[in-house]
KOLVO-743164 format. One record per residue (C-alpha): residue number from 1; residue in one letter; y, x, z. Coordinates in Angstrom, 1 decimal. Last residue first. Example, Ala and Ser with C-alpha at 12.3 -4.5 7.8 and 13.67 -1.06 7.14 Angstrom:
> resi, resn, py, px, pz
> 2, s, -1.1, 13.7, 7.1
> 1, a, -4.5, 12.3, 7.8
***
This chain:
> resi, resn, py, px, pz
> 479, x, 115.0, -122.3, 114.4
> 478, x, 116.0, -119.8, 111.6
> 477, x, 113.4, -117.7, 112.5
> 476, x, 110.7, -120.7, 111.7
> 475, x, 112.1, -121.7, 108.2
> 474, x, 111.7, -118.2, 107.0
> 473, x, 108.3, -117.5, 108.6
> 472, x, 107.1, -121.1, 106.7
> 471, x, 109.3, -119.8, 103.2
> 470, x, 106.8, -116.4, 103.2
> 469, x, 103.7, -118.5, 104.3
> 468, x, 103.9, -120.1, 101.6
> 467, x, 105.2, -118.1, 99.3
> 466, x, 101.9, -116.4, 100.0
> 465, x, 99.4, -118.8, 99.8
> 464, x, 100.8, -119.7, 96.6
> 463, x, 101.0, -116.7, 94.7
> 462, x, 104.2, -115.1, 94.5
> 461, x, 105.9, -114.0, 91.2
> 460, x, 106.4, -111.2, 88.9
> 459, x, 107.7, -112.5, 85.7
> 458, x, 108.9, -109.6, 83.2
> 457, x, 112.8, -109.9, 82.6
> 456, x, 113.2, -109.5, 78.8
> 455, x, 115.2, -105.7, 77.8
> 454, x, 118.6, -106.5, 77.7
> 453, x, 119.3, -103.1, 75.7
> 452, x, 116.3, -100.4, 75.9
> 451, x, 113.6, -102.3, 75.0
> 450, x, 110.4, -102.3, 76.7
> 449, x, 110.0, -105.6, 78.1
> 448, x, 110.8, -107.6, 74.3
> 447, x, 108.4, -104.9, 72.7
> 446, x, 105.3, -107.2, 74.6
> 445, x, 103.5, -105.0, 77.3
> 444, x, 99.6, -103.8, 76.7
> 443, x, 100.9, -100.9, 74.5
> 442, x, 103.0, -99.4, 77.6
> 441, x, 100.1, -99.3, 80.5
> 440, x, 97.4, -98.1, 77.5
> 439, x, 100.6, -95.1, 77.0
> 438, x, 100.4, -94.9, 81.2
> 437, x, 96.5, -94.2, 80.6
> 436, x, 96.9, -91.5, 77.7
> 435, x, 98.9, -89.5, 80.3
> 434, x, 97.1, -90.3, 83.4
> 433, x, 94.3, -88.8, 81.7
> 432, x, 96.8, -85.6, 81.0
> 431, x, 98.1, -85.3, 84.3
> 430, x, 94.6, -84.7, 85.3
> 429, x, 92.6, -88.0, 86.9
> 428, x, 91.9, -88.3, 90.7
> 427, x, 89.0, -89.0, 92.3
> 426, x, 88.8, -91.8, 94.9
> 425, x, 87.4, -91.9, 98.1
> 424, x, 89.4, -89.2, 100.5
> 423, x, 88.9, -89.4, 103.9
> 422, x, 91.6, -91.0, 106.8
> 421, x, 89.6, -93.9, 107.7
> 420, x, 89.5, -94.8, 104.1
> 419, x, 92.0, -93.4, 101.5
> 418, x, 92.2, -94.1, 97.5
> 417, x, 91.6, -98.1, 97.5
> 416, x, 93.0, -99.6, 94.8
> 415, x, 95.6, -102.0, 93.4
> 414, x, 96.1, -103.3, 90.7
> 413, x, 93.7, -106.3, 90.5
> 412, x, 93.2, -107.5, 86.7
> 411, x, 92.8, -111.1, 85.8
> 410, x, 92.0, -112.8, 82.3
> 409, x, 94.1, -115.6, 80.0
> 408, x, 93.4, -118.8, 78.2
> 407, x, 95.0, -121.6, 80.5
> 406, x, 98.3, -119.9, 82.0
> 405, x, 101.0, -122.1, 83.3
> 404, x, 105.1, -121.4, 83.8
> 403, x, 106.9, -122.5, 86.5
> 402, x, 111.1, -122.3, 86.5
> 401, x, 111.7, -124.6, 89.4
> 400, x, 111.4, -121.8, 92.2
> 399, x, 114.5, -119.8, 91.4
> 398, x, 113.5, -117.9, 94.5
> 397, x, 109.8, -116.7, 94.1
> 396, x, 109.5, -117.6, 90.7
> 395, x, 106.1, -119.9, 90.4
> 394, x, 103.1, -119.5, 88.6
> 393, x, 100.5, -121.7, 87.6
> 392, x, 97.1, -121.1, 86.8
> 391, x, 94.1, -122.9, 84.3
> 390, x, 90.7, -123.2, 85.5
> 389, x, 88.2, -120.6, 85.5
> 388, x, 90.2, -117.7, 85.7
> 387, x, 90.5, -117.9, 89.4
> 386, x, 92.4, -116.2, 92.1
> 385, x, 91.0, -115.1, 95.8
> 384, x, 93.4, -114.5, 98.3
> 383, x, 92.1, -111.9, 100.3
> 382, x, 94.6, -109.2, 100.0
> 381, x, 97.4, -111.9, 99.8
> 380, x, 98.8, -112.6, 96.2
> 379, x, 101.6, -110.8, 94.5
> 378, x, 101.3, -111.8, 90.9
> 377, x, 101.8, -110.6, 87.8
> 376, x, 103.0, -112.1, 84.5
> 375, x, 102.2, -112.2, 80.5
> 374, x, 100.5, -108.4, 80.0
> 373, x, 99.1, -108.4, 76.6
> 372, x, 95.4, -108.6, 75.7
> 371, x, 96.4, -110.8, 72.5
> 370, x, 93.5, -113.4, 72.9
> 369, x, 93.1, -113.9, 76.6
> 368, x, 96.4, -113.4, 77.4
> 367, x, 96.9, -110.8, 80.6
> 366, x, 97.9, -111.9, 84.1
> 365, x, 98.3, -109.0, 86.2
> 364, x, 97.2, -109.6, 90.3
> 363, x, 99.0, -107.3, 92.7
> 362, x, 97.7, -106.5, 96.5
> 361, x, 98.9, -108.0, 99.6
> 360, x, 98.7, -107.5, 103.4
> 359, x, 101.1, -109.7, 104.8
> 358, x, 104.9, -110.8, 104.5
> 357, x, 106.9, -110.3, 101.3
> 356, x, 110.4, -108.8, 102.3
> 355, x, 113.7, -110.1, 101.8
> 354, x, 116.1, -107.6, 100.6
> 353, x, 116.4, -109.6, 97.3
> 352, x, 117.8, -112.5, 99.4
> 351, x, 120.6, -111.3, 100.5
> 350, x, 121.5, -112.1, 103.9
> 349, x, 118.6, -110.6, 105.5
> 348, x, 115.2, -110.9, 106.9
> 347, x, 111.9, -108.5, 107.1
> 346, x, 108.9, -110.3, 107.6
> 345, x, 106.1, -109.5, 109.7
> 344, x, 102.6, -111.3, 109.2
> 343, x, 99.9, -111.1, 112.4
> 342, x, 96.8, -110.2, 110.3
> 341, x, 92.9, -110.8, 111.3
> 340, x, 90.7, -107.7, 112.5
> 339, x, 89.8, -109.4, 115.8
> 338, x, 91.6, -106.6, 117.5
> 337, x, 94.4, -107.9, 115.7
> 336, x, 96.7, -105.8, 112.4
> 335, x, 100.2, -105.8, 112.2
> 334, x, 101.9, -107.0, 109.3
> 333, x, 104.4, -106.0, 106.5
> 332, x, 106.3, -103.1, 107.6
> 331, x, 108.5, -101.7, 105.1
> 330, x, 108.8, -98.5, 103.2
> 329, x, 111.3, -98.4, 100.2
> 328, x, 111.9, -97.1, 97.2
> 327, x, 115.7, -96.4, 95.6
> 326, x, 114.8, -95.3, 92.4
> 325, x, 117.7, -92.3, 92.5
> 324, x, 119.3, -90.5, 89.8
> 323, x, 120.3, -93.8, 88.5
> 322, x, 122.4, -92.4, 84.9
> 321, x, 121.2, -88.8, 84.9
> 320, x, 117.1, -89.3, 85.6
> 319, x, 117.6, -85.8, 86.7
> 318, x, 115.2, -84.4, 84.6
> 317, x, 115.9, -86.8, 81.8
> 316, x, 119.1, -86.1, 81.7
> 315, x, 119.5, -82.4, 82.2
> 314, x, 116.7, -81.6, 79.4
> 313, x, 115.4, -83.4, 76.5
> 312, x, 114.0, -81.3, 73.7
> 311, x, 113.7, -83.6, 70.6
> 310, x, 111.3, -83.4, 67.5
> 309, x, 111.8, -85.4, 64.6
> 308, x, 115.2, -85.4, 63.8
> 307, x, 116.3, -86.3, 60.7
> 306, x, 119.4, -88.1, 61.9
> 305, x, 119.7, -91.6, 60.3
> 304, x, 122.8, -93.4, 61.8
> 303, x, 120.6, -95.9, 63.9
> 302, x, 117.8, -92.9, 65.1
> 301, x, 121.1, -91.1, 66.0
> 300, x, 121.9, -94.1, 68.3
> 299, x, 118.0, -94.9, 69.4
> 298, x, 118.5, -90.6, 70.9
> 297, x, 121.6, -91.7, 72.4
> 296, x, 120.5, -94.3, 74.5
> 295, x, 117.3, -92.7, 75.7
> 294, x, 119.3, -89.7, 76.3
> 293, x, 120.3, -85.9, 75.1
> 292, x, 122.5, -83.5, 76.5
> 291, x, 121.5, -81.0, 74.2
> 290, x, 118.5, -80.4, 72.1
> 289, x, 117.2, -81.4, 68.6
> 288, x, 114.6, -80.1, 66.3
> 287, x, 114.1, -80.7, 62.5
> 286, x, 110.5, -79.8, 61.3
> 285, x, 109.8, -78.0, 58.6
> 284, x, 107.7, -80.2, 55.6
> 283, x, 110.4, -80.5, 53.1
> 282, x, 110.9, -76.8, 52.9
> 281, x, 111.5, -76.0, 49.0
> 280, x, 115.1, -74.7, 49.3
> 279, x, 116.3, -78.3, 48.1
> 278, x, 114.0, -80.0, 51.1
> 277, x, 115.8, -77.6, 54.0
> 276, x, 119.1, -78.1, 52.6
> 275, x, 118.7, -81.7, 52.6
> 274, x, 117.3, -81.5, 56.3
> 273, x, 120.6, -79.3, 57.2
> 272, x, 122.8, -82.3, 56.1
> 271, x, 120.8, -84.8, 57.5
> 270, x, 120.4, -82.8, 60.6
> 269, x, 124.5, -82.0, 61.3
> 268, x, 125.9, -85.1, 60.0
> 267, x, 123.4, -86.9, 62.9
> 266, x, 123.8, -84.4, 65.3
> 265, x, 127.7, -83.8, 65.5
> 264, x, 127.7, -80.9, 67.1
> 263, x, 125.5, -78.8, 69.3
> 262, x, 121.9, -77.7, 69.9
> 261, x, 119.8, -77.5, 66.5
> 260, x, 116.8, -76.3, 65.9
> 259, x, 114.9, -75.1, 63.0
> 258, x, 112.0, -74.9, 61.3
> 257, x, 107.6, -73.9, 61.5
> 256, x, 107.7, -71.7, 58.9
> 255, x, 104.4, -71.4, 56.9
> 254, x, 102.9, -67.9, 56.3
> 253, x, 101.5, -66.2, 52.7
> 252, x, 103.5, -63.0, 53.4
> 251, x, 105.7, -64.7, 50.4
> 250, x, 106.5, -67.8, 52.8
> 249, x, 108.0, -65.5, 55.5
> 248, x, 110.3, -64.2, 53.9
> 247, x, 111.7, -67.8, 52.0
> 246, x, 111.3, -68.6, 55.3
> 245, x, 113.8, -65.6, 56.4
> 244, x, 116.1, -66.5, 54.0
> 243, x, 115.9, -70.3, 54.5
> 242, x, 116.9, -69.3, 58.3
> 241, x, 119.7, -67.3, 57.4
> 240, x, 121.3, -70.2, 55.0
> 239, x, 120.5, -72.6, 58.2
> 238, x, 122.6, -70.3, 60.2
> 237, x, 125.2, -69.8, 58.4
> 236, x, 127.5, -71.7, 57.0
> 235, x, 125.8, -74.8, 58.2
> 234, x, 125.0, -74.5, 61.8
> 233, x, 127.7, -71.9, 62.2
> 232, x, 128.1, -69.6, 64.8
> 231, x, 125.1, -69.6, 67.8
> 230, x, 124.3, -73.0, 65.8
> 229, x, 120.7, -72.3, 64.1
> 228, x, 118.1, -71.9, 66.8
> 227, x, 115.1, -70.8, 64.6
> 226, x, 111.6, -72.6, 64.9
> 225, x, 109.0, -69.6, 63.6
> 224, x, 105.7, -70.3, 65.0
> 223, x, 103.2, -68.9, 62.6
> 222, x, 105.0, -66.0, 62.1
> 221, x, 105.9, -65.2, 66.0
> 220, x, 107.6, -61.7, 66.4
> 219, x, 108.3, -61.5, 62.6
> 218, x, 110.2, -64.6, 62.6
> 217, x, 111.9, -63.4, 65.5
> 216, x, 112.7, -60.4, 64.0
> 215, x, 114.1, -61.8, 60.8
> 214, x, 116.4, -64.7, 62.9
> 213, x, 117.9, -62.5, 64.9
> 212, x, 118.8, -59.8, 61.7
> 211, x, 119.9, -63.1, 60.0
> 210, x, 122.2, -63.6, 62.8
> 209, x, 123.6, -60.3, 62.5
> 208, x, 123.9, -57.2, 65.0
> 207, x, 121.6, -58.6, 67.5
> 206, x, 122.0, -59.9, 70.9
> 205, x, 124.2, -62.5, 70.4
> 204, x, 121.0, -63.8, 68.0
> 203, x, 118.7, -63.9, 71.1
> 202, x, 121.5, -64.8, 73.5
> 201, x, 121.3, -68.6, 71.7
> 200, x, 118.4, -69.1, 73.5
> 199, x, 114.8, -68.7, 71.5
> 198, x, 112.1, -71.4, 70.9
> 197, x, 110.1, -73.3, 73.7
> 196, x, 106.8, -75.5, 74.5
> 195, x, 104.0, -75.7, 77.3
> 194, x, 101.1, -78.1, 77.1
> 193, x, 99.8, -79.1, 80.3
> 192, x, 97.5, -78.0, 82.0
> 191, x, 98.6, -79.1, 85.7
> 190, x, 99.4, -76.3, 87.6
> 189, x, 99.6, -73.9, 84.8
> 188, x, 102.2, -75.5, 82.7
> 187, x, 103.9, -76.6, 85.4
> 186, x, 104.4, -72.6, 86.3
> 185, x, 105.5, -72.6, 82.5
> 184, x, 108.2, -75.4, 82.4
> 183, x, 109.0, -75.6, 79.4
> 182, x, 107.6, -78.8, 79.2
> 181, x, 105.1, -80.6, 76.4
> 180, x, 104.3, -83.9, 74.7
> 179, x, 106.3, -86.0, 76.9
> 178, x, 104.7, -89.8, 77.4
> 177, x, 106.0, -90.5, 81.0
> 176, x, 103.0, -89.2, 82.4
> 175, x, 104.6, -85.9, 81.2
> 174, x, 107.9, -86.1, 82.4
> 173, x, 105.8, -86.7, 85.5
> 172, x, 104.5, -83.4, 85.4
> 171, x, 107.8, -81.7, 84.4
> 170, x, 109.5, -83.5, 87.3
> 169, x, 106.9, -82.8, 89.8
> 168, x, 107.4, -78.6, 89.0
> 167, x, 111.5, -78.8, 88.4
> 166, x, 112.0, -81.2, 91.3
> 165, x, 109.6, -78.8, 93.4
> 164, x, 112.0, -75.7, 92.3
> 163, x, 115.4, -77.4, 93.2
> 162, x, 117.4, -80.0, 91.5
> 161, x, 116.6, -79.4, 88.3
> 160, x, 118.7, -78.8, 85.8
> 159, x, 117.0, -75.2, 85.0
> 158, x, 113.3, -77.0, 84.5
> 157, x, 114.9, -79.7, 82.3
> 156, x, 113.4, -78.8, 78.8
> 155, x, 110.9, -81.7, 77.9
> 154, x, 109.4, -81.8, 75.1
> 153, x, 109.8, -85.1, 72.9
> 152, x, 107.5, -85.1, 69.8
> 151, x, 108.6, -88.4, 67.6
> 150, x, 106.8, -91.2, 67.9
> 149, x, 109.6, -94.1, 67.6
> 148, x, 112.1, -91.5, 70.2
> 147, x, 113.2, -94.4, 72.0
> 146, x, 109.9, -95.3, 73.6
> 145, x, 109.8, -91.6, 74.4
> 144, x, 112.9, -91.4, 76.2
> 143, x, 112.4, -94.6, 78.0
> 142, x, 108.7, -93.6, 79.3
> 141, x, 110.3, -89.9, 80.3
> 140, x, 113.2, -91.9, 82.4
> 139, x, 110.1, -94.0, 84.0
> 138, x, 108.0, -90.8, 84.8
> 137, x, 110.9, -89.5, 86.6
> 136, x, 111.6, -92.0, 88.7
> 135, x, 108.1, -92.6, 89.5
> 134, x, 108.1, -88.8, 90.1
> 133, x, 111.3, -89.1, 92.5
> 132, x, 110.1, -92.2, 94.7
> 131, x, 106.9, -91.6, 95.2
> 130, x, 107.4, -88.0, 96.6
> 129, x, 110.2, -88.2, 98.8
> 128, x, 109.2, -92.1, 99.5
> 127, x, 105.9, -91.0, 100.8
> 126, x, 107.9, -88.1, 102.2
> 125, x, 109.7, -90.4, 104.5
> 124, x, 107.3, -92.7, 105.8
> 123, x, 104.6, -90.6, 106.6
> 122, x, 105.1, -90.5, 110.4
> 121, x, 105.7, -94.1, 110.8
> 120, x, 102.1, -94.6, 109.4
> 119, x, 100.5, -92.1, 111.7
> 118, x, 102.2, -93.6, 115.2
> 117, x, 101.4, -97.1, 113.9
> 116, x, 97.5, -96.6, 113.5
> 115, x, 97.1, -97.0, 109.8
> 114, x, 97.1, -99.7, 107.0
> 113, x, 99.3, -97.7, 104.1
> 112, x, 100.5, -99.6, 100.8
> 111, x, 101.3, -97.7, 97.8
> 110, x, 103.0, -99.8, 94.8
> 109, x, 104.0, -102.6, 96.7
> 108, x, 105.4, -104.7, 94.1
> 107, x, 108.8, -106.0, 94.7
> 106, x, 110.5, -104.2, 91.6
> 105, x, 108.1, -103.9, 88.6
> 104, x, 105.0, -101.7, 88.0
> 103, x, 103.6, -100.2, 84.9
> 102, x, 100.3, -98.5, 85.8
> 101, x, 100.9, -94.6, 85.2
> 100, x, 98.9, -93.5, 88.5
> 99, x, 96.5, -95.8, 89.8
> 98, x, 97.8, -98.6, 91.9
> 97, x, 97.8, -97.5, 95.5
> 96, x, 95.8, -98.6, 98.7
> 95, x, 95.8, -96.1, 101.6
> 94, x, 93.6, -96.4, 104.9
> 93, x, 94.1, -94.6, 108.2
> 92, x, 92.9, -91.7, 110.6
> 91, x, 96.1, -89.3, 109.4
> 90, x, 95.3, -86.0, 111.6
> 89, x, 97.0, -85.3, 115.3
> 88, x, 95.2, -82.9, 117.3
> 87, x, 98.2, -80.7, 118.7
> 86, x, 100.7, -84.1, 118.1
> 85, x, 99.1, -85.6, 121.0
> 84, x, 100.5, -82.8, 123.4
> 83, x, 104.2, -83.2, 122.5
> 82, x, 103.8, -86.6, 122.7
> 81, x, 102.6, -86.3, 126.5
> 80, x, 105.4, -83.2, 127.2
> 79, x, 107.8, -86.3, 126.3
> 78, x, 110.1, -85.7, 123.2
> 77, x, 113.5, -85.1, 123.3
> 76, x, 114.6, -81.8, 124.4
> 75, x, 115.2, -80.2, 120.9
> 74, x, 113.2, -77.8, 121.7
> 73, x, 109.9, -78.8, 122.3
> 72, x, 110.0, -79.9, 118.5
> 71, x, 110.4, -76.6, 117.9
> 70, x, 107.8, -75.3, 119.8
> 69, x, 105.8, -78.3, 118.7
> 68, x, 106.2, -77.3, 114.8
> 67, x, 105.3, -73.2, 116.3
> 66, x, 102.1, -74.5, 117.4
> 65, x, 101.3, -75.9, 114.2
> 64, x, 101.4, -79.6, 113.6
> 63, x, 98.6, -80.8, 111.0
> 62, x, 99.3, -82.9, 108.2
> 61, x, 96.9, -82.4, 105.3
> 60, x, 95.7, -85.8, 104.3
> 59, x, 98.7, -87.4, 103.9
> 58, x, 100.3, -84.1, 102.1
> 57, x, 97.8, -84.4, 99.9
> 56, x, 97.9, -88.6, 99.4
> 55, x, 102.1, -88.1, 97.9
> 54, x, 100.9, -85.4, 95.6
> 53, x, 97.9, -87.1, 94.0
> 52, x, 99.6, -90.6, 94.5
> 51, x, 103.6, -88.9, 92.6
> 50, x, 103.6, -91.6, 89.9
> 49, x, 104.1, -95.4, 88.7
> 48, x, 105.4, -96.1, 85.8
> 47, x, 108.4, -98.2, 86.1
> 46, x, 109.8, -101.4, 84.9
> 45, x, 113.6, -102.8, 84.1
> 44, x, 115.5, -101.1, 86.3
> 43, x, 118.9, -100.5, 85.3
> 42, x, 120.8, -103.9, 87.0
> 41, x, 118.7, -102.9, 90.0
> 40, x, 115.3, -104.9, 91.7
> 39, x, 114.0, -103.1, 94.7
> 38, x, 111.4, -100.2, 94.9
> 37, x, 108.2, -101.2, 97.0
> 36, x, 105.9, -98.9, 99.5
> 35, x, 104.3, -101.5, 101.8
> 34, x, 103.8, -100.8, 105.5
> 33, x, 100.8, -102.6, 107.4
> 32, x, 100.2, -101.8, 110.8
> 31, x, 97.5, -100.6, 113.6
> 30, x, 98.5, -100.5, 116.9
> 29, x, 96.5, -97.1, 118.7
> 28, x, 100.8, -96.0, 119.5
> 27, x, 101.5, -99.1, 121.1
> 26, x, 101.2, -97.8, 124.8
> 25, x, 104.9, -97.7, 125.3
> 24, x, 105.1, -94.2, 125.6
> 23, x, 103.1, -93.2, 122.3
> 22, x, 105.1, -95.7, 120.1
> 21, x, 108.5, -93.8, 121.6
> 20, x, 107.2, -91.1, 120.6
> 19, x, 106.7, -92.1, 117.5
> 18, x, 109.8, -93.9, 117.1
> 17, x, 111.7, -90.6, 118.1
> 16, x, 109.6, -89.1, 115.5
> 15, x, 110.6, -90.9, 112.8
> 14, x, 114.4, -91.0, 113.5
> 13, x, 114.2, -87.3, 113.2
> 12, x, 113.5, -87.9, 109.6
> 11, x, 110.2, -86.1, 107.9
> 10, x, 108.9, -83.0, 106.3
> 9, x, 108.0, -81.6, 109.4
> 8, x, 104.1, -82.2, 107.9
> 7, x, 104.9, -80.3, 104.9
> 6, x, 102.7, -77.2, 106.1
> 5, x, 102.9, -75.5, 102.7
> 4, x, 100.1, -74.8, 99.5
> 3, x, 101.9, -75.5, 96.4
> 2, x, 99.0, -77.5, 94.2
> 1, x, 96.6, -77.1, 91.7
***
């Protein structure tokens, strides 16, 4: 299910000055090669990729209503010629992706469009609108979880958004990422996922006494009785109210669900409360946190032994709080001959990571044949063919005496095709498949690329043909 709107003006001006500018220099039938990548960062260490479903709908749905040219018309810089040609403009072209949840690494092209150049520049910007923010957010989620051992995260961010569709996306991706549930209830029903909450804290201002709160909650929702317990005081109070109103509930024959807890010191606050809990004959009631909670400072309460086992993650996990942006990019990579072969393009700079990979490519993992764990990947050319009968070396792209050889191991391509001449051929899976797919993603990686401090770099390197032709386009522009 998704929010039905004419996106198509969801774009830079600079876009459709090129366009137009495509149109009136005859190049506008050209078909290119652009490459949606994210760069390497300090805080990157992988990603899970998300935001295709969204990211191909809007692809496939552009159409300019008459009141889109009228506007256009007047700004007074498009040619009456453009301005007609965008009446009957649909996407005509061809998307590759890797499925939704694949773990991906900076300099792999995630999404890559091959498309008339006047459709492909189009697109640009709300690809990387959409890609960029639910891969974010899926990788944030992925962190969250890995740091939570197992525990049930849900995710509580809808209010910290940054806007209704970050809310909607984010809670989707938040699942990808390995969330159990969202509060989120119009996410709920878009994408059937599981939707969680308790009470606010107004819900016990509201009565006369806590344990008055707390007692008509409880007999509101019996069989799902979690009790915010720090409105006044966690430990005074509000846990010796909520053992009152189990100890209630528990001679009508029902089981308490427990408690949550959204301020303090966490750790003194849960091991405290969980000892309580056990001595009043309720070891099995769950201990829920909230409040400003992280990756990082989930794995520290883990160290000092909070008994926490469920965790609602809001503000910074919805807004990805310490890179609030993935920084993705759209770059051309080749232009495509009558004769259907590839004229390379290369984008050069002064530092190196901002060099582009030239061509049409696709990504290659490496997996060991006996342990079925990721080892490497490589970004070969589309029709590069790779062998595992014979045994492969790999190369770093820049640092290019570190090689590293693979005898026992097995291939996977990436990358798929999902659009072909501007139709739809792939089906996509429900949040939830992607889901259990992303956790696959995560249990095929070694511990030493998931964790959260100095994580181990995983290799992604060249294959042949391509750093070859990468370093000959190189050596030729600085003739």
């Amino acid at each position: 299910m998704e929010i039905k709107r004419n996106l198509t003006l969801l774009t830079d001006l600079y876009e459709l000055t090129m366009m137009n500018g495509y149109l009136e220099n005859g190049k506008s039938e050209e078909v290119v090669i652009f490459d949606v990548f994210f760069r390497q960062n300090e805080l990157i260490t992988y990603s899970l990729a998300a935001g295709l479903e969204q990211a191909v709908d809007y692809v496939l749905n552009l159409k300019f209503e008459k009141d889109d040219i009228e506007y256009l018309k007047g700004l007074n810089l498009f040619s009456g010629k453009f301005l007609s040609y965008l009446e009957n403009m649909r996407f005509t072209g061809d998307i590759y992706s890797v499925p939704e949840g694949t773990m991906v690494f900076p300099g792999e092209p995630i999404l890559t469009v091959k498309a008339p150049v006047i459709e492909a520049q189009l697109i640009e910007t709300a690809l990387l609108n959409i890609i960029n923010h639910q891969t974010l957010i899926a990788s944030k989620a992925a962190k969250i979880c890995h740091a939570a051992q197992g525990d049930n995260i849900m995710e509580f961010g809808l209010r910290r958004a940054q806007g209704p569709d970050a809310g909607i996306y984010g809670s989707s991706a938040s699942i990808i990422g390995g969330c159990n549930s969202t509060s989120n209830v119009l996410a709920g029903k878009m994408f059937d996922i599981p939707v969680a909450g308790t009470h606010a804290h107004s819900w016990v201002m509201s009565f006369p006494t806590e344990y008055e709160a707390f007692k008509a909650y409880a007999e509101t929702y019996p069989n799902a009785a979690l009790l915010l317990v720090d409105t006044y005081d966690t430990l005074k109070s509000g846990i010796p109210n909520a053992i009152k109103v189990f100890n209630e509930l528990k001679a009508q024959g029902k089981k308490p669900l427990g408690i949550r807890i959204d301020s303090g010191d966490l750790a003194y606050l849960t091991k405290k409360a969980r000892q309580m809990l056990d001595e009043a004959g309720y070891p099995d009631t769950v201990i829920c946190a909230s409040g400003d909670l992280d990756e990082k400072l989930i794995q520290s309460l883990k160290l000092q032994g909070a008994q926490i086992k469920s965790w609602g993650i809001g503000t910074k996990l919805i807004t990805s709080a310490d890179m609030p942006a993935l920084g993705g990019v759209y770059k051309l990579a080749g232009v495509v001959n009558k004769d259907g072969s590839i004229t390379p393009k290369i984008k050069v700079s002064e530092t190196s990571a901002k060099i582009t990979n030239p061509g049409f490519k696709k990504i290659i993992r490496i997996y060991d044949k006996k342990t079925g764990k990721a080892e490497a990947d490589i970004i070969a050319l589309h029709n590069e063919v790779i062998s595992e009968d014979k045994p492969l070396t790999i190369t770093h792209p820049i640092e290019q005496w570190k090689k590293m050889t693979f005898t026992d191991f097995t291939l996977k391509e990436l990358s798929v095709k999902i659009v072909e001449n501007g139709k739809l051929i792939y089906k996509f899976p429900t949040v939830k498949e992607i889901k259990e797919y992303a956790k696959q993603e995560k249990n095929s990686f070694w511990e030493e690329y998931l964790r959260l401090d100095k994580p181990h770099v995983y290799k992604v390197d060249l294959s042949n043909e391509l750093l070859t032709l990468k370093n000959e386009m190189l050596a030729e522009i600085r003739k």
